[in-house]
Backbone as numpy.savetxt, mean C-alpha at the origin, in Angstrom:
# Nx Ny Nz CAx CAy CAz Cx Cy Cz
-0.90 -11.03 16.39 0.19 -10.09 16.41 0.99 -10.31 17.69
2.35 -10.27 17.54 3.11 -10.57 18.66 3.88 -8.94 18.71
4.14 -8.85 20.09 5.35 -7.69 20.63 6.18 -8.13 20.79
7.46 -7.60 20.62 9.03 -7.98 21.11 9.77 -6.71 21.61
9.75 -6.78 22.62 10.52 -5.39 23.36 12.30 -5.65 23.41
12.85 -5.02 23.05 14.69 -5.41 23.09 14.93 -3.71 23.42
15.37 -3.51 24.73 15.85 -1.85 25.01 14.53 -1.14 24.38
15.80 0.13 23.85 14.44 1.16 22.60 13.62 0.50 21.57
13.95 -0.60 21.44 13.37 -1.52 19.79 12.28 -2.22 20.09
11.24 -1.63 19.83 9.73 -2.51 19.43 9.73 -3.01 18.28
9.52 -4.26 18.05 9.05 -4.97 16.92 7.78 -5.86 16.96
6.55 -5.39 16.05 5.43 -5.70 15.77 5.63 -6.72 15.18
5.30 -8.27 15.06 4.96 -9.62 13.81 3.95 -10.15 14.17
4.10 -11.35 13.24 3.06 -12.41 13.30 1.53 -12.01 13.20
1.21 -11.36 12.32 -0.10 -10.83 12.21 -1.00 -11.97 11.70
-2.19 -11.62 11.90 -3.27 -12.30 11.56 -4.15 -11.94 10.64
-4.87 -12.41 9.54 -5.15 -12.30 8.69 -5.62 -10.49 9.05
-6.67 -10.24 9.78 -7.36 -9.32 9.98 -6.47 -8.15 10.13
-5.68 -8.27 10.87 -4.41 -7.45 10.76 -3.16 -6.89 9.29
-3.51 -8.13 9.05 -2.91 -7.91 7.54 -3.51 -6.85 6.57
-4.65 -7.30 6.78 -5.68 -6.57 5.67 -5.74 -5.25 5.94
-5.55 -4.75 7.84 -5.41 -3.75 8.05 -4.64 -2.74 7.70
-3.23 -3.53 7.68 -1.78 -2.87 7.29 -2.21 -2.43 5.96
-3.01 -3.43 4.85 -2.75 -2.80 3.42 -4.24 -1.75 3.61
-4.57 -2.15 4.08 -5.97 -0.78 4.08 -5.09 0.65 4.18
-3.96 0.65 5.43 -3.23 1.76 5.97 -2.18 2.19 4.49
-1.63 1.16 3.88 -0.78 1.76 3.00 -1.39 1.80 1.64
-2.53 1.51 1.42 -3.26 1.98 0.25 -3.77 3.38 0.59
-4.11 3.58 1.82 -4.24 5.04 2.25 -3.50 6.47 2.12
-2.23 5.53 2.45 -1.02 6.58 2.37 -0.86 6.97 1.07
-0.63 5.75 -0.42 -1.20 6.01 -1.32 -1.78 6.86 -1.99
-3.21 6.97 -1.38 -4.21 7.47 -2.21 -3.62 9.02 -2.07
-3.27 9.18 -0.73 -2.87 10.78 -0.30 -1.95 11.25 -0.95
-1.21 10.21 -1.26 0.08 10.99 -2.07 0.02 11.25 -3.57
-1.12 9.95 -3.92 -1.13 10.71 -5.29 -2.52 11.70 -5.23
-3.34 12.01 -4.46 -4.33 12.78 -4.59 -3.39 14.34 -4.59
-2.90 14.62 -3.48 -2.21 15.78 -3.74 -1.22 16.05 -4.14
-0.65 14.73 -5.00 0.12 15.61 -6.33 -0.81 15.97 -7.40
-1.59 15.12 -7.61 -2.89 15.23 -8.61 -3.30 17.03 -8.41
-3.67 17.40 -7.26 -4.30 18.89 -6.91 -3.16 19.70 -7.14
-1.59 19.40 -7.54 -0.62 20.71 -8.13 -0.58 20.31 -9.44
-1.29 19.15 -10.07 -0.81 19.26 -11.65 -1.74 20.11 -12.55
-0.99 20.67 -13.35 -2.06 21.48 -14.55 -2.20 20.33 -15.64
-1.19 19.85 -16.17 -1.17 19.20 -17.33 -2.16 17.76 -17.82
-2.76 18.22 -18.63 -3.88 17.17 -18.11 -3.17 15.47 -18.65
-2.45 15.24 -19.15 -1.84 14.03 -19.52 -1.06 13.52 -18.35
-0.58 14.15 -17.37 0.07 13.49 -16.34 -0.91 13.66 -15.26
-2.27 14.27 -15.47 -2.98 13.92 -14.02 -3.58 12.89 -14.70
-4.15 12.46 -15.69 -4.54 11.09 -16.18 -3.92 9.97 -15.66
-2.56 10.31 -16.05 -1.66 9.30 -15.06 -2.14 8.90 -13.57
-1.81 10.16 -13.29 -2.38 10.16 -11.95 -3.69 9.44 -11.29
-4.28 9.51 -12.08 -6.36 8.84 -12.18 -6.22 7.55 -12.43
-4.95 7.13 -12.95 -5.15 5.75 -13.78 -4.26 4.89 -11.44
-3.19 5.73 -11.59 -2.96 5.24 -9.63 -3.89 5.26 -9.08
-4.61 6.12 -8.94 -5.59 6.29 -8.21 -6.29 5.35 -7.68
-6.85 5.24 -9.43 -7.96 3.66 -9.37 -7.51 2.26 -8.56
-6.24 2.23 -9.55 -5.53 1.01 -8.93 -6.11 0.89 -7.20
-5.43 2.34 -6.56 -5.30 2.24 -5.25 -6.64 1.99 -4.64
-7.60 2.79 -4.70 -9.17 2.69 -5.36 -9.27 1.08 -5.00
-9.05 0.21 -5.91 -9.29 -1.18 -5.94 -8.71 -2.07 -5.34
-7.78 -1.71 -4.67 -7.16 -2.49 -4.12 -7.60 -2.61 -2.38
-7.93 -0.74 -2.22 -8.40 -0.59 -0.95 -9.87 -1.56 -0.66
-10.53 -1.50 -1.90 -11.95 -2.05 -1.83 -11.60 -3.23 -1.67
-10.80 -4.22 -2.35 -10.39 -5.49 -1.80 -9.84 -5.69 -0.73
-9.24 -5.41 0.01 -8.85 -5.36 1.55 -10.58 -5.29 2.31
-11.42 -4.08 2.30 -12.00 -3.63 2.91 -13.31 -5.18 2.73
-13.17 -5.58 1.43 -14.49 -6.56 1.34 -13.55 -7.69 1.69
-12.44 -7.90 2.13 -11.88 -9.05 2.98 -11.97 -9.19 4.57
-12.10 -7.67 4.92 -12.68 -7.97 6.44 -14.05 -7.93 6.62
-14.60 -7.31 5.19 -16.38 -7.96 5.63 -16.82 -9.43 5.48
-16.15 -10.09 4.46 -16.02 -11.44 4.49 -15.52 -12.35 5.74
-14.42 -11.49 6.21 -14.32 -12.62 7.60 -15.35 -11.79 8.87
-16.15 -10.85 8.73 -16.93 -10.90 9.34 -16.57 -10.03 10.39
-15.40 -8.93 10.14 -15.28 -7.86 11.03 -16.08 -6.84 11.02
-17.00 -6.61 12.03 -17.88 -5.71 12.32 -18.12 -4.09 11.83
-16.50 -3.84 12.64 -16.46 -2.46 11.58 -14.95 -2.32 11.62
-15.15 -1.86 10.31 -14.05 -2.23 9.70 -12.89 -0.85 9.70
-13.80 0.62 10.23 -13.32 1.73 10.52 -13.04 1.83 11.86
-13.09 0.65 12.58 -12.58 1.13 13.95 -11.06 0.94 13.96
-10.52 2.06 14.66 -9.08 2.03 14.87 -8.40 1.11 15.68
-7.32 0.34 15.05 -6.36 -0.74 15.41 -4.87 -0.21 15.38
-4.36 -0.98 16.36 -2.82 -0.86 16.48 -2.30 -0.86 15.54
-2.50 -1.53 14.33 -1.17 -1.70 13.38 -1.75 -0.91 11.71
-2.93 0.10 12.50 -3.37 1.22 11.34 -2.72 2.37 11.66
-2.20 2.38 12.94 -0.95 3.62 13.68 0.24 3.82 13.38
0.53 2.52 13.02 1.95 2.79 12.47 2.49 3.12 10.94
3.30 3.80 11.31 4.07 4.37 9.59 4.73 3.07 9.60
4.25 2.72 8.10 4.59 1.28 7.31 6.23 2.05 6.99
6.12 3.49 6.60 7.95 3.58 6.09 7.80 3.07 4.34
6.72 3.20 4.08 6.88 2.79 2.54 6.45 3.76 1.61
5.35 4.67 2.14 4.99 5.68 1.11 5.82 6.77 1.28
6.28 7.00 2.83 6.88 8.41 2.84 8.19 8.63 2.34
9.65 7.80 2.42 10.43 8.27 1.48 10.65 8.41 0.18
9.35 8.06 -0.55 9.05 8.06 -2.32 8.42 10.08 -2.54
7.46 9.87 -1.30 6.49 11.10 -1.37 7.76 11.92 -1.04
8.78 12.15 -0.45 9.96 13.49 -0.36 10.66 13.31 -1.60
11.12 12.12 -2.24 12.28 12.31 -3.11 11.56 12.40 -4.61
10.36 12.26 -5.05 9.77 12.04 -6.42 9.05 12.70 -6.77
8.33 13.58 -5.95 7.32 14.66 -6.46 7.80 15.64 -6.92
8.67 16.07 -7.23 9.16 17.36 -8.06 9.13 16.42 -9.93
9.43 15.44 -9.79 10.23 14.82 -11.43 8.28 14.61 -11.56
7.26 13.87 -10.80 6.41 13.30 -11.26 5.54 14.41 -11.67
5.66 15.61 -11.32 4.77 16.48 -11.49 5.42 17.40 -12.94
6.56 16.32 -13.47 7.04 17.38 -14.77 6.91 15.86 -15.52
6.04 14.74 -15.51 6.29 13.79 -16.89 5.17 12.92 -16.34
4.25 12.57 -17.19 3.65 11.12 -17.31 4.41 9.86 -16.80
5.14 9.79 -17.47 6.22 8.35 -17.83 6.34 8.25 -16.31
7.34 9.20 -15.37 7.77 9.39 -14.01 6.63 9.40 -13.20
4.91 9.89 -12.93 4.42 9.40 -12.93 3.98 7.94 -12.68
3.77 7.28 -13.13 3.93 6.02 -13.02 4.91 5.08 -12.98
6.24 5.66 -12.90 7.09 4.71 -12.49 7.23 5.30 -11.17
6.44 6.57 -10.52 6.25 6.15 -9.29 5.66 5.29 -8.55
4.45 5.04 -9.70 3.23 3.92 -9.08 3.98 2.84 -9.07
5.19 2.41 -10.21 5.64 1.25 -10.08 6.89 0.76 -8.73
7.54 2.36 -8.40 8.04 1.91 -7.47 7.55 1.72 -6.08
6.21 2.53 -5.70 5.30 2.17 -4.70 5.03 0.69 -4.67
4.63 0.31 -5.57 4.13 -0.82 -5.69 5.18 -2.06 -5.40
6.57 -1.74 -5.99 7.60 -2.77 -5.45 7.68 -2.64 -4.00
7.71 -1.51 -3.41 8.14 -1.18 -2.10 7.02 -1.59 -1.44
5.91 -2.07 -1.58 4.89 -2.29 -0.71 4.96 -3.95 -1.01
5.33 -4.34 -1.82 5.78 -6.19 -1.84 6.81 -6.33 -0.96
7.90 -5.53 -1.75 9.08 -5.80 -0.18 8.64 -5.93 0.88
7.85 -5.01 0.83 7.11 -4.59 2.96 6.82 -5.91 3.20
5.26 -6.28 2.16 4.75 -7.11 3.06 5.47 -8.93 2.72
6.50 -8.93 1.64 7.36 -9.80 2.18 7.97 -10.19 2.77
8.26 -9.00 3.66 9.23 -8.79 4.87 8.14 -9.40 6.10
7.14 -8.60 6.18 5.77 -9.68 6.68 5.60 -10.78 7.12
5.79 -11.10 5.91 5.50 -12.69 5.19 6.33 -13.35 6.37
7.56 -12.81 6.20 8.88 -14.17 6.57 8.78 -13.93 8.33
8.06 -12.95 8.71 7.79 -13.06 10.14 6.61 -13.62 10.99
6.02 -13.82 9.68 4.30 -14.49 10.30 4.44 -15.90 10.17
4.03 -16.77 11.37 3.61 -18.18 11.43 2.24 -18.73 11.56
1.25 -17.22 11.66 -0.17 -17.43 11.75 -0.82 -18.23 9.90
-1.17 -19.10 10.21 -1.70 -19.65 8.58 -2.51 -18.94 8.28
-3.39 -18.37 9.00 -4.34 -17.20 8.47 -4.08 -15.98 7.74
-2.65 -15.40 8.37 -2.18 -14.04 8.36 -1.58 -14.76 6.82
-0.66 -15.85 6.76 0.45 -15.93 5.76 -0.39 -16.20 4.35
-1.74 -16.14 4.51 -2.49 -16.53 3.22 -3.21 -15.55 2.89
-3.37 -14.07 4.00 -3.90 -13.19 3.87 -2.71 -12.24 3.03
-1.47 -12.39 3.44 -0.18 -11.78 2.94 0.04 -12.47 1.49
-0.12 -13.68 1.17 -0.15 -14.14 -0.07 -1.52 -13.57 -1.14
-2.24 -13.12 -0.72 -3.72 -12.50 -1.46 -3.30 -11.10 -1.55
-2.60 -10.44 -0.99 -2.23 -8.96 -0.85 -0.96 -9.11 -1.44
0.31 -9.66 -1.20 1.33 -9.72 -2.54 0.65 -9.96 -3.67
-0.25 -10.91 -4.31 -0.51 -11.19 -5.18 -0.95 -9.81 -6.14
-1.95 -9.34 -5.01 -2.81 -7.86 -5.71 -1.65 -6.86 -6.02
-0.64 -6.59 -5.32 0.28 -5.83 -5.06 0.86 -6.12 -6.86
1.65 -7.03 -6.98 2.13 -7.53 -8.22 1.22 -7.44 -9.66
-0.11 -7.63 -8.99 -0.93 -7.45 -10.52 -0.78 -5.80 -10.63
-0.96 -5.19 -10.00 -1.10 -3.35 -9.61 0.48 -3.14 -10.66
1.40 -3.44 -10.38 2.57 -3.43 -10.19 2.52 -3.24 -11.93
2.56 -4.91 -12.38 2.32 -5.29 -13.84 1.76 -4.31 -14.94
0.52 -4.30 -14.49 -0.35 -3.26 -14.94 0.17 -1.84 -15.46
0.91 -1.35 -14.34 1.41 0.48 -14.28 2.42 -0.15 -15.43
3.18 -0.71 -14.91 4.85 -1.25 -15.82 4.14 -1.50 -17.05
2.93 -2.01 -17.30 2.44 -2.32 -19.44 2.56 -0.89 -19.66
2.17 0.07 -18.52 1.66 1.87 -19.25 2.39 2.75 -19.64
3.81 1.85 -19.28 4.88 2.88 -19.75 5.55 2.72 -20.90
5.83 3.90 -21.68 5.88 3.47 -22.82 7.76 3.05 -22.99
């Protein structure tokens, strides 16, 4: 991970694999929170299904991150890092503008999951084009990849 200080402007890049995995650990997190407590205001049981079906996704995706830093052999994998501090900026303007429509339809629902899911490729494409670490840029290629299958998946569920 590199710093770049310019005036007020910090900019975080060049992450390393371990770091990578971190970032999506952090925004599968954000995730899970946002659909867990829309899940706890829905009555209707067909759109919290919806809801269960994100979940999982997020669910699985976190577990793949998490068995990628036991594989490279990070110790613990709950200790707090710099780039688990920062707001990625990807879950929170979906979580203000969409929870009123998702909590009245299935369908909306999951085309929230689908737009999470674009917005977290953007992110870590944006990533991508700043990392020169070969480690990090193949760790970002294994996490777009998951990102896109997630993505696919929600997009077959809609009818």
């Amino acid at each position: 991970m590199k710093i770049d200080t310019q005036g007020d402007t910090i900019k975080i890049y060049d992450f390393n694999a371990e770091e990578c995995y971190r970032i999506a650990r952090r925004l599968e997190n954000e995730s899970l929170e946002l659909y867990q407590g829309v899940k706890a205001a829905i009555k209707d049981a067909d759109i919290a299904a919806a809801l269960d079906i994100l979940i999982v996704e997020e669910l699985c995706h976190l577990a793949y991150c998490e068995k990628a830093l036991i594989d490279m052999g990070v110790e613990d994998i709950n200790a707090e890092h710099l780039v688990e501090v920062v707001d990625t900026g990807v879950v929170t303007p979906l979580a203000q503008a969409d929870i009123e429509r998702v909590l009245c339809n299935r369908e909306e629902a999951l085309k929230l999951g689908v737009a999470l899911e674009k917005r977290a490729i953007a992110f870590y494409e944006s990533i991508l084009a700043e990392t020169s670490n070969e480690q990090g840029r193949i760790a970002l290629g294994n996490i777009i990849e998951q990102e896109r299958g997630h993505r696919a998946r929600l997009q077959a569920l809609i009818s």
